[in-house]
N, C-alpha and C positions, 0 to 999 in steps of 0.2 A: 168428429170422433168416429163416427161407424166408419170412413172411408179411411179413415189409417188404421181402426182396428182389420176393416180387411185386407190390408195389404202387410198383417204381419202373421205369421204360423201357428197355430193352432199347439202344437206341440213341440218337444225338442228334435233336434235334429239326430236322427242313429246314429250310434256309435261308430260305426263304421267307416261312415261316411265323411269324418276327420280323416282318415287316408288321404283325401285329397287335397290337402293344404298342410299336412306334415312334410312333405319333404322341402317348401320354400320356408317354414316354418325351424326346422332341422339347419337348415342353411343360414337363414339370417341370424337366430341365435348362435348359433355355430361360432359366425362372423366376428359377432358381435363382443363374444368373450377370449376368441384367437388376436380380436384388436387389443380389446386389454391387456390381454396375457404375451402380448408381441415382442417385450425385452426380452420377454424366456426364450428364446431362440431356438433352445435345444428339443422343446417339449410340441414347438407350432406342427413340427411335420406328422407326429405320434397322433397329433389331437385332429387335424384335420382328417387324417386317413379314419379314423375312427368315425368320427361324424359321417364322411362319404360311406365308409360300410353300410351307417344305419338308415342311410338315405336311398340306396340303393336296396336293401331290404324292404322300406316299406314302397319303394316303388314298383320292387318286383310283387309284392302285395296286391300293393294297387293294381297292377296290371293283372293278376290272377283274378282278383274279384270284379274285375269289369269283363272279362271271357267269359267267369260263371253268369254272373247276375246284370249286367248291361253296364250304362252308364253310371259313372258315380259321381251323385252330387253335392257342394255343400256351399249354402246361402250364409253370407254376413249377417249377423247382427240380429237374428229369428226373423229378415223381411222375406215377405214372400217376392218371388224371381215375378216381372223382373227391376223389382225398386232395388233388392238387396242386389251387392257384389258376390256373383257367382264363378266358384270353380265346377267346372262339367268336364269329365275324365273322362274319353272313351277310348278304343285303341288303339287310334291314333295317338292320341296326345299321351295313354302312360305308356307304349312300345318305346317313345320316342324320348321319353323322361328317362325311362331305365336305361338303356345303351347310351345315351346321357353323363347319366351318372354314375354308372359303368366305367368309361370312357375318364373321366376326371376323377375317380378314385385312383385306374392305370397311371393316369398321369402324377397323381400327387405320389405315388408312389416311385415314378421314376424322378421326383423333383428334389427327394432323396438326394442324388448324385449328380442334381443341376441347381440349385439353387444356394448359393451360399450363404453365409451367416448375416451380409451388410440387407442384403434382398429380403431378408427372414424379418429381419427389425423393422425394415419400410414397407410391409405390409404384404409379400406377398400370399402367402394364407389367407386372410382376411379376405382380398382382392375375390382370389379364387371362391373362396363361399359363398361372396356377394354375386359376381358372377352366375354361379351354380343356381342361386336363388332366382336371379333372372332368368334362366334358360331352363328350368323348372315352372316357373309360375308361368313363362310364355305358354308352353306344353299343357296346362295344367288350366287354366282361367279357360274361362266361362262366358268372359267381358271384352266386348275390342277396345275398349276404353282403357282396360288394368291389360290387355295385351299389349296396346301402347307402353305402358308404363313399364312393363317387364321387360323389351326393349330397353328402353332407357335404364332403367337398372342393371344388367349386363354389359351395356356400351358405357356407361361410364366405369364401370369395375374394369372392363377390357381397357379404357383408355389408360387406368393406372397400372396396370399388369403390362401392357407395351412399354412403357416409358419408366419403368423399374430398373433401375443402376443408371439413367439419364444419360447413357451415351449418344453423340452428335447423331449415328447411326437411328438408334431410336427415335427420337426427338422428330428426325425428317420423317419416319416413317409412320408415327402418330400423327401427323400434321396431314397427312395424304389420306391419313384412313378416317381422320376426325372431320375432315370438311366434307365426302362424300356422303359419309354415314350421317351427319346434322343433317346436310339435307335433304337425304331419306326419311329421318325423322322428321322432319317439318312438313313431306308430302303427306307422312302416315299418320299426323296430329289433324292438317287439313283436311282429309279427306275421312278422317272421323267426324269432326265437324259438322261435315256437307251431310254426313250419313244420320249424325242425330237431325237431322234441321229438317231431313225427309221422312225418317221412319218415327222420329220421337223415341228412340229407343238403341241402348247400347249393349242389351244383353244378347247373347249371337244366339241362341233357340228362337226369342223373340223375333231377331231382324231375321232368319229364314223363312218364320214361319207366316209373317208379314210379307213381305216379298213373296213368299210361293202363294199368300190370296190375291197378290194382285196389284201389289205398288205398283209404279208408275216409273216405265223401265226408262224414261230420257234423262231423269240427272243419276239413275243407278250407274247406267253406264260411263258417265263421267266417274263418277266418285271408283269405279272396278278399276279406270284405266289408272286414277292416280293411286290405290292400293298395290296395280302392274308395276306401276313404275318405282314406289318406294319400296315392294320387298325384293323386287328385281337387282335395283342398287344394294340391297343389305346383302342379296345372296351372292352380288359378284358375277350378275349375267352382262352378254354382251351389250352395249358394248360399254355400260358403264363399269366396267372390271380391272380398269385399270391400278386402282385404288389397295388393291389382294395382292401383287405381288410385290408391290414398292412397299407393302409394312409387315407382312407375316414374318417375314427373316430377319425382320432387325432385331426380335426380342430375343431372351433365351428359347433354349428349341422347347422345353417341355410347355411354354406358352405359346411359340408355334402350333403344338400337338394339339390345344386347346382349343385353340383360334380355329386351325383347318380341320377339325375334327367335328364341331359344333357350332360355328357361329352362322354357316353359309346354309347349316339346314334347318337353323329357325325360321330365315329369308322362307325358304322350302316350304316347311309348313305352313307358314301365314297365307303363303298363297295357295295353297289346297285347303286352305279351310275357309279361306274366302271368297277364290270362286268356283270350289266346286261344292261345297256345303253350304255355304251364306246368297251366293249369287251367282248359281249355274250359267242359267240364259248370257247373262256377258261373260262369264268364261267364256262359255264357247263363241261368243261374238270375239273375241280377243285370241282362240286357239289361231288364226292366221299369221296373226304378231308373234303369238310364241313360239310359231314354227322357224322362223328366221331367226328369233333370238336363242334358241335351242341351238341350231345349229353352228350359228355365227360364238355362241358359247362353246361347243364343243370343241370346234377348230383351232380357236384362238389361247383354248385352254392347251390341246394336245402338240400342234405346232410349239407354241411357247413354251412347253417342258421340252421340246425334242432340241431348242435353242439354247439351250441352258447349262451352266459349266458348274456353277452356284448349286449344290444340292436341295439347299432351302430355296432358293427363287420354284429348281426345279416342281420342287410337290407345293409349291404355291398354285403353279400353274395346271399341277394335277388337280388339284381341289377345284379351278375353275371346271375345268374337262368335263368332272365328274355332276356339278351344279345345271352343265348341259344337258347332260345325258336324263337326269331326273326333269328337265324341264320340258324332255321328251315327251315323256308319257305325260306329264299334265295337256302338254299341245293336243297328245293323241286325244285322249279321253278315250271313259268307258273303263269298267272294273277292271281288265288285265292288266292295261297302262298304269292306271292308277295306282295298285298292286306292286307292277314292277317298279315307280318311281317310288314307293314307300318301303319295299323292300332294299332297291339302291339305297335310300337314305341311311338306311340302318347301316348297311356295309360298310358305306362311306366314311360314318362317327368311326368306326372302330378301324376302317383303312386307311385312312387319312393318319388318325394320330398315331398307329404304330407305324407309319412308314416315316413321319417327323423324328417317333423317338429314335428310331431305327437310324437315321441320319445323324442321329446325336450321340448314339453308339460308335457309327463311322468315324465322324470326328474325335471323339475318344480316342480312339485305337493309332488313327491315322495324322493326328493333328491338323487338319483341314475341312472345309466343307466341298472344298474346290474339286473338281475329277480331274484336272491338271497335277493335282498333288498328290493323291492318291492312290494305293493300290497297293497287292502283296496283302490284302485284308485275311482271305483267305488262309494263309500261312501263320496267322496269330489268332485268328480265332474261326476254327472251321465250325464250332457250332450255330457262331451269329451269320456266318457263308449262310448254311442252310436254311437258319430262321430268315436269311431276306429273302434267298430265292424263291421260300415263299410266299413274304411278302409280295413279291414281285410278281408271281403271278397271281395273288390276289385283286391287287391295285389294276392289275394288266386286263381281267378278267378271264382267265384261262385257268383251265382243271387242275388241280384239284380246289384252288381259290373259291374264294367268295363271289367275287365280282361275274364269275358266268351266270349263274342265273338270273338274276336281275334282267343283268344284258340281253340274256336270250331272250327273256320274257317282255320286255321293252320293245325289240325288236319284233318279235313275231305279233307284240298289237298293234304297231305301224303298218306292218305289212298286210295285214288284217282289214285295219281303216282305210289302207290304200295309200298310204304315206310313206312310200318308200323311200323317199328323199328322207325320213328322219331313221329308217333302219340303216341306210347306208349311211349319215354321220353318226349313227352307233358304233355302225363295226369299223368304219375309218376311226371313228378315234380310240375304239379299242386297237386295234394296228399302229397309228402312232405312238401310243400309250407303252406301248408293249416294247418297240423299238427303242423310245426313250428310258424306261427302264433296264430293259437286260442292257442297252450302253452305260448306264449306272452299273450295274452287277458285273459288268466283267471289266470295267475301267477300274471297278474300286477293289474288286476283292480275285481278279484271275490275273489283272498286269503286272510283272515285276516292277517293284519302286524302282526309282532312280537314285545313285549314288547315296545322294543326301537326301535322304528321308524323314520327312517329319517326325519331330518328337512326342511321342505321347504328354498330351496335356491337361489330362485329367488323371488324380490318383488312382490306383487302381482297386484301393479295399472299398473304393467307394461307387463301384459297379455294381457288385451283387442286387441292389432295388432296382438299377434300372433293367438288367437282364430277367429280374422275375418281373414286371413290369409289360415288358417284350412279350414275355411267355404269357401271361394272363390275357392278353387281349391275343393272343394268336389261335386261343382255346376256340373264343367263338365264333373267329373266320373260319379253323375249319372245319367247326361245326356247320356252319352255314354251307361252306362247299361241299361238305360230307355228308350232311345228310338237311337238305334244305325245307324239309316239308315244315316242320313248324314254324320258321318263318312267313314261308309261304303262303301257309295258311291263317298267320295274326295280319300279312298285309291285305291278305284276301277279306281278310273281316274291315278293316281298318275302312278300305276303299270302300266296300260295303254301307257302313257306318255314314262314308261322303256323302255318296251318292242319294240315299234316301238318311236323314235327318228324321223322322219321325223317333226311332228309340231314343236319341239325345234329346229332342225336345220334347217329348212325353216323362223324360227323365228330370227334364227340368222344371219342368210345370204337373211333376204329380202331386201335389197338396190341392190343385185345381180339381183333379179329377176326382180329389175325396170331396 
């Protein structure tokens, strides 16, 4: 009796400190009543957006009150950490929750004008909450065990959200993305496994703070390389990547938007919060490996857009590019690196899904995804001319874009560390990046058509959400290119946060210290 009375809380938990399980909470109920309510067809898209507002409010919450007051914590069930399931917030994980869910409010709001009535009944809505709840509580948990789990929660919502209207299309391209991804999952269930079996322990302040007294670094390192290898496959690094361009484009675009906007930078985080927060020492015994797959990702991303006639294939293979470039700075190590790959990431959410929906605009206009069939864009709608060119140099990383700082910053802690070989496949693939685009922008929207010109095949009153859509997510790129210090300085805390662990797991284990 005394040893389970001490392993449970003296008192209730602050109020506050619910911030950190509202927005998976916001989500699954969300889900949960958009299932019910799924024959109203007309009411799913109203209800969803609504719910993402309020989720994206208390995330931007969340992330206010972990800048003032540090980490935010909150344990299951009154146990003290670390018997109970903990969420631990810091920010990292809410920077990365909010542009998140940021990112899937834009999109449910361009789904408006992409998804129709047969998709609305078999559950798309729903799909997406469920989703959002996984790519939330990944960000958000506390636990590598419930980080497993929120994984799986997000990839089987994504598996249904791919294979919605069951075209032959879809179907191949779920089947490509389902067998990679299980057996990613089955390295990242393994090698938790191995992890309880050595430290006795799932809660990640715990395993840090065990490992920095002293475990016993010969199965650590096994257990780091197979975390390497199963968030590597989730993020779509070389060269298990092949998986990311054969299924992003088979769905509707505004589930492309989703897919390449958020799923490749969960991959991202799990592996900077494992091994540069959970288990530095083999990170950096592993930074050699990630320098070749860094690169070998870069290349194969930027090449493989510059190869591409397919718009959707195209920014499939930008979304690889770009999973490179952030793998960069994890190789480099050290605060700037780290910085600039957290900063990248944030771009990415938000560059990634508006260059999808921005493709899904093209086609609208143009009736094709194809840049064989395209063009004369320009002549029918010069305002979305303008909004891509600067998507384009956003994506490209060129001024006034998002994408140059990061880049720059990425770059000059290579060259810093001495790793010039990962500055120059920085700016090589920003250079292909940039060629493969404006070849988009001036095939689609400066070529004159040819004779017989595709028909527009989408109505047209039913653009207005996705053009404001377009417009909301282009606020904070170029904010970010406009004026980038406050980024810079949340990914500056963020990396911070990695590196020394102490505020998170002091945060985690303050009922100890009373």
């Amino acid at each position: 009796m005394a040893a389970g009375a001490g392993a449970m809380m003296a008192g209730s938990m602050p109020a506050g400190n619910w911030l950190a399980i509202l927005p998976v909470a916001l989500a699954i109920a969300g889900g949960a009543a958009l299932l019910m309510l799924r024959h109203r067809a007309r009411g799913q898209g109203a209800g969803a957006v609504a719910l993402l507002a309020a989720i994206v409010a208390v995330d931007a919450l969340l992330l206010r009150r972990v800048l003032t007051g540090g980490p935010v914590v909150m344990t299951m069930g009154n146990w003290q950490p670390p018997f109970g399931i903990t969420f631990a917030v810091d920010a990292l994980g809410a920077g990365f929750a909010l542009a998140a869910s940021f990112v899937a409010l834009c999109c449910c709001l361009y789904s408006f004008a992409d998804i129709d009535a047969p998709r609305r009944r078999y559950g798309f809505y729903p799909f997406m909450m469920l989703m959002m709840a996984g790519v939330n509580g990944a960000f958000l948990t506390g636990d590598i065990f419930n980080l497993y789990v929120w994984f799986e929660v997000f990839l089987i919502s994504s598996f249904g959200l791919l294979i919605l209207g069951s075209e032959r299309e879809q179907i191949d391209g779920a089947t490509k993305y389902a067998v990679l991804n299980l057996i990613a999952t089955a390295l990242f269930l393994i090698a938790t496994a191995y992890l309880y079996g050595a430290l006795g322990t799932l809660n990640m302040a715990d395993i840090a703070r065990r490992i920095a007294a002293g475990a016993d670094a010969a199965p650590l390192a096994t257990i780091a390389g197979l975390y390497l290898l199963a968030f590597a496959m989730k993020a779509a690094a070389f060269p298990l990547n092949f998986w990311l361009p054969a299924s992003y484009h088979t769905p509707r675009i505004v589930t492309g938007a989703l897919f390449g906007g958020l799923l490749t930078k969960v991959g991202i985080y799990a592996l900077l919060r494992v091994l540069v927060m959970l288990m530095p020492e083999q990170g950096r015994l592993y930074a050699p490996l990630l320098e070749v797959v860094a690169i070998g990702t870069m290349l194969v991303g930027s090449l493989g857009a510059l190869a591409q006639s397919d718009l959707r294939r195209m920014a499939g293979f930008l979304v690889i590019s770009g999973v490179g470039v952030m793998l960069a700075g994890l190789a480099t190590g050290g605060e700037a690196a780290l910085a600039g790959t957290i900063v990248y990431g944030l771009h990415s959410m938000l560059a990634m899904a508006i260059l999808y929906l921005l493709i899904g605009a093209m086609k609208d206009l143009g009736g094709s995804f194809s840049l064989h069939e395209l063009g004369s864009l320009y002549r029918r709608a010069p305002g979305l001319a303008a909004l891509a060119l600067f998507v384009v140099l956003s994506v490209a990383g060129l001024p006034p874009g998002s994408g140059l700082w990061p880049k720059a910053l990425l770059a000059k802690a290579s060259l810093d560390a001495g790793a010039w070989w990962l500055a120059a496949g920085i700016l090589a693939t920003g250079f292909l990046s940039t060629i493969a685009l404006g070849r988009m922008f001036a095939l689609a929207f400066w070529r004159d058509t040819v004779a017989d010109e595709p028909q527009i095949s989408t109505p047209v009153p039913r653009r207005g959400q996705g053009r404001a859509a377009l417009l909301a997510l282009a606020v904070p790129l170029a904010a970010m290119g406009l004026y980038p210090e406050p980024f810079l300085s949340l990914s500056a805390e963020a990396a911070r946060g990695l590196m020394n662990a102490d505020a998170y797991i002091g945060a985690v284990f303050a009922t100890e210290a009373r």
